[in-house]
N, C-alpha and C positions, 0 to 999 in steps of 0.2 A: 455377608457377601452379597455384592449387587448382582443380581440372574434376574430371571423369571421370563415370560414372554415377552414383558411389554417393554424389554431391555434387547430384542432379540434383533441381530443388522448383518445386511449384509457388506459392509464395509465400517468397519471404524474406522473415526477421525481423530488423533491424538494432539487436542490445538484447537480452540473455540475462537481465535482469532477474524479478524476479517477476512485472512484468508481462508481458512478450516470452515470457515462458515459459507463463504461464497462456494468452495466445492461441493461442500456436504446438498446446497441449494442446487446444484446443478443436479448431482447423483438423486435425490429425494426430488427433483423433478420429471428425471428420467424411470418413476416408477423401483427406483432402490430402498431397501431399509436401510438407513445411513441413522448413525451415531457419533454424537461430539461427546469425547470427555476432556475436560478442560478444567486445569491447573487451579488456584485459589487468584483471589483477585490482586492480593496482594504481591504477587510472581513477576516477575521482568514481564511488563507485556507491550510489545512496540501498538496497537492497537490503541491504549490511551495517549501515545504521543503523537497520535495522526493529524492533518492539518490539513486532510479531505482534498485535494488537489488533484485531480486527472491530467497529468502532466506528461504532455506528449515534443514538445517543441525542443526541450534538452536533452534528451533521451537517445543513446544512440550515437553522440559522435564518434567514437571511436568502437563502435558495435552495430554496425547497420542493424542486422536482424533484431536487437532489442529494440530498434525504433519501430519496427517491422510488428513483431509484438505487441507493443502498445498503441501502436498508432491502430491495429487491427482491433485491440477490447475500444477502444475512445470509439471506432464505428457502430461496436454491438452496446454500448454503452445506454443509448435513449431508450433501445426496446425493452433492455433490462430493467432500466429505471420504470418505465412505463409499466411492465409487466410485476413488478414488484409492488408497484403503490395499486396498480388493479387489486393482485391475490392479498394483499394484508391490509391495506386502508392509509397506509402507511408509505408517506412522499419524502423521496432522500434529497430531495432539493438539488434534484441535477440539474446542470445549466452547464452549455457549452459556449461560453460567452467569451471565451477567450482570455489571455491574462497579458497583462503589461511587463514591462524590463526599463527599469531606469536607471541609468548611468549617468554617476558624479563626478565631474571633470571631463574636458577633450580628453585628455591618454585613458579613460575607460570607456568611454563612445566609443571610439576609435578601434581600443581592442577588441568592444561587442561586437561592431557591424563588420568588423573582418572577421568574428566567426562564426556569426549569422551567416555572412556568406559560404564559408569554407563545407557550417553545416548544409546550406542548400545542394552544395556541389555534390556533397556526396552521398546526399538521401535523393533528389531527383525529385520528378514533377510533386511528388506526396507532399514537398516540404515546403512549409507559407510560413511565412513568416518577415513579417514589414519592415522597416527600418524607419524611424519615425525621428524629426528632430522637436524639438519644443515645443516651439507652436503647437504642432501637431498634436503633441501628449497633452499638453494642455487642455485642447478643443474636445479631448476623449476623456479628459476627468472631468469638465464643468466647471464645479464652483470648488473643487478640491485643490485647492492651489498647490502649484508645484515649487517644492526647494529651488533656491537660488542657482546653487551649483548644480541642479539637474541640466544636464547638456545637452541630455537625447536619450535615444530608447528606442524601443521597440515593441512590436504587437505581432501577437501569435492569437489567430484564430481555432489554431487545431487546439489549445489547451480548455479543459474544464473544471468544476469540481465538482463536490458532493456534501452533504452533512453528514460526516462520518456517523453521529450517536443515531441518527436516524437510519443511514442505511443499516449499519448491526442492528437494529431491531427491528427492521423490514426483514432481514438475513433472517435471524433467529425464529420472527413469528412465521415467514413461508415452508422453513424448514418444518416446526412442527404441523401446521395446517397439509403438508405434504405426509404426514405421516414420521414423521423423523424424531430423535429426541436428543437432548441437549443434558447430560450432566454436570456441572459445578462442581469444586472442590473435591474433581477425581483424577489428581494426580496420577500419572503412570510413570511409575517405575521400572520395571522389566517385562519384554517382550518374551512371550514364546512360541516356536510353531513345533505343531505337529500333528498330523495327518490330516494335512491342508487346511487348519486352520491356523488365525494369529486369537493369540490370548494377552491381553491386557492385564498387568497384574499393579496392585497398588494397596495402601491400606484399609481403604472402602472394599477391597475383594476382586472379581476379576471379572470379565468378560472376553469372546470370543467374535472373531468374523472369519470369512474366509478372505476377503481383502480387507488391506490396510493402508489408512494415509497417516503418513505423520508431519504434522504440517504445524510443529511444535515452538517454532521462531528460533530462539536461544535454547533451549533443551533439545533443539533434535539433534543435535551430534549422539549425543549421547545414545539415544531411540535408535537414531537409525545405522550405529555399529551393529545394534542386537540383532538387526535382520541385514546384514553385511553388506553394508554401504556407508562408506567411511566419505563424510563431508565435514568441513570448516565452517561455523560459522562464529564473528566474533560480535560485540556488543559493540555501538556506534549510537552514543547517547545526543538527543536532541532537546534543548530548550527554549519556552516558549512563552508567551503571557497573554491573556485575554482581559479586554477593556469595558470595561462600564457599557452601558448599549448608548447609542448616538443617535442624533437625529439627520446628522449629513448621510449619504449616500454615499461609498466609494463603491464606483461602477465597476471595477473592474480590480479582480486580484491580482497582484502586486508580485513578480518572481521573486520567489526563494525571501520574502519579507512578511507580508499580509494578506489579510482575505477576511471579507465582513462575513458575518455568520446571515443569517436570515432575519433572524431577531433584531439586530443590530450593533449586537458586540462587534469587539474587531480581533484578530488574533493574528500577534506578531510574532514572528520564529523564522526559520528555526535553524537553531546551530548542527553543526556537527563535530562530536567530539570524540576522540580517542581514550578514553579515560577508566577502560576496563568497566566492570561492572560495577558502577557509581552512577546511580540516579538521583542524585542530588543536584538541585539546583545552588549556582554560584551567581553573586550580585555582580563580579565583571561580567560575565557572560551577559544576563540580563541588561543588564547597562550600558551593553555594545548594540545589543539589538533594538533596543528602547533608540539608542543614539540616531542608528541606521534609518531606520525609520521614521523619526521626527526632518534628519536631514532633506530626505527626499517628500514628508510629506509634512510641511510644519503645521497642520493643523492640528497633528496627534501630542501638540507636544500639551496641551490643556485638557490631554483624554486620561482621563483614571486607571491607572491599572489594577483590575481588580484579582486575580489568580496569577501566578507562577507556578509553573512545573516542569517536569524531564522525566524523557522517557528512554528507555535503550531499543534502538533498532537493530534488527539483524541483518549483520553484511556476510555476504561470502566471501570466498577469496579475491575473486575480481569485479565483485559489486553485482554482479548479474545473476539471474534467478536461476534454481536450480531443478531441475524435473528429472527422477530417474527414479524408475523400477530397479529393485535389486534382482541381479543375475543369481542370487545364491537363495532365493526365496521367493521367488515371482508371486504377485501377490501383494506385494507390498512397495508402497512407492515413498516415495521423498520430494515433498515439495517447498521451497523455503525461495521469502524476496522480500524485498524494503519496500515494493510498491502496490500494496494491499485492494488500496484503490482504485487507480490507475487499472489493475489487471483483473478485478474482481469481477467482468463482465465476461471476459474474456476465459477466468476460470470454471464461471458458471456455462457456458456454454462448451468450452471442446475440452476439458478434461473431464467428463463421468464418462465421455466416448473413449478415453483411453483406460481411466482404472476398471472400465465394463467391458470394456471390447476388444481391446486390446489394441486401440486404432490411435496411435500418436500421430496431430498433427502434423505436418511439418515445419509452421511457425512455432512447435516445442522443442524440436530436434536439437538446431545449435546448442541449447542448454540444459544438455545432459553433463554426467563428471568425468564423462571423458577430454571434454575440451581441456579441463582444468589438470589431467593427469598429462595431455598431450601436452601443455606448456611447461610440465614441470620437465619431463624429459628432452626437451626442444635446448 
């Protein structure tokens, strides 16, 4: 049975993902004893199908406050980066360099830049975002020659990225250097409370806190009925491929297509698929986005592809993040989102203030389950 002192927290984290780990990093910086137990490698884990993006500029159309959201972690974004390669040695390669949008054919120009505009109307001054025609794109990739049919595009300054493998092990080593600790292949299975504590139970044995997150991606339904809070989430499989390393430059990541690693691989992705729980890669998939991609940028069509994979991401009911403390066991909360990255700044900073204090920001609020209860009865 896993006990002893140096197991001992005041909040477990059920979920070692980027998200489980950016909270765990806030709480174990806020002076918490914080604990990750976290599933086997092999488990559905949206984490390996990340493609590192701080994606602020499509966020939001049809949900102001999620633009509201992430436009606020993309601000806290540099200190975190900064603050993390300080306490670990360890640089997650953030860069706020902005990302491109290219459109093939006039009628998909056409459809972009009316709802670039529609988005500016209804986010307000916050929202930048260019409209750029050829030339233009051109003169911002250099010597990256643009496909034929590129007609035009656009540039968003508010977009960044990250190295995802790097910031998890910035994540991971601050956590522990805070005092914090990380279990592996510690499945949890059932929850129990009683006399204000939760108890993690599993085959490895059990452990206790008096709070609890469960920030378990595709397993938390299940988790967080135990402590009575009944949420949806379904599987939404994305695939991807990463290329040989290069000696061209592309300056700028690529919307919803590519993005050079550091090194100089390039990684192309990524789909979205309906497909239940199937993490298996398909060669149409693959050979749609290999396509995509060569179209708009034909110097990838003599790039190697060296890896293929798929991952399943977890969506909620209406795609947007969910934060709520259960009413029936205060104590324990539920946090789940597809944007790992993008929020992970934002997690580390104003949630250890609410699972500690009880202080919910207000850019959390909209995304409790009651919105999602109130639309189903509406």
């Amino acid at each position: 049975m896993t006990n002893g002192n140096q197991h001992e927290a005041d909040v477990l984290i059920v979920g070692g993902g980027v998200v489980g780990a950016s909270i765990a990093y806030g709480l174990a910086a806020e002076g918490a004893r914080v604990g990750i137990l976290d599933a086997e490698d092999s488990d559905f884990s949206a984490s390996r199908g990340n493609f590192g993006m701080i994606s602020i500029s499509n966020k939001g159309f049809n949900n102001l406050a999620y633009f509201r959201l992430s436009y606020a972690s993309s601000r806290l974004w540099p200190e975190f980066a900064d603050t993390l390669r300080e306490q670990t040695g360890i640089d997650p390669a953030f860069d706020l360099k902005g990302k491109i949008y290219l459109s093939v054919g006039d009628a998909e120009f056409a459809a972009h830049t009316e709802k670039v505009a529609e988005y500016a109307r209804r986010v307000g001054a916050d929202y930048r975002h260019d409209i750029l025609n050829r030339a233009d794109l051109q003169q911002m990739l250099g010597n990256v020659r643009l496909g034929e049919r590129v007609a035009g595009g656009s540039f968003s300054p508010l977009d960044g990225l990250a190295e995802p493998l790097r910031l998890y092990s910035g994540l991971i080593n601050a956590i522990r250097r805070h005092g914090g600790w990380v279990l592996r292949d510690h499945r949890v299975g059932r929850i129990q409370h009683q006399g204000g504590m939760f108890t993690a139970h599993g085959q490895w044995g059990s452990l206790s806190a008096p709070r609890l997150v469960i920030a378990a991606g595709l397993g938390t339904p299940d988790l967080a009925s135990q402590v009575g809070i009944s949420v949806k989430v379904r599987p939404q499989r994305g695939q991807m491929m990463v290329t040989e390393r290069v000696e061209q430059s592309f300056p700028y990541p690529i919307s919803g297509l590519l993005r050079q690693n550091p090194e100089g691989t390039i990684m192309i992705g990524v789909s979205t698929e309906e497909v239940g729980y199937d993490d298996r890669t398909t060669v149409s998939v693959l050979k749609s986005l290999a396509m995509k991609a060569a179209e708009r940028l034909p110097a990838l069509r003599s790039v190697q592809i060296n890896r293929c994979w798929a991952a399943l991401r977890p969506r909620t009911e209406d795609g947007y993040p969910v934060y709520q403390e259960s009413r029936e066991y205060p104590g324990a909360f539920v946090i789940t989102c597809h944007s790992g990255i993008t929020l992970a700044a934002l997690h580390k900073r104003l949630l250890p203030k609410w699972i500690l204090g009880g202080r919910k920001d207000a850019l959390l609020e909209p995304f409790g389950l009651g919105r999602l209860q109130n639309a189903s009865a509406a």
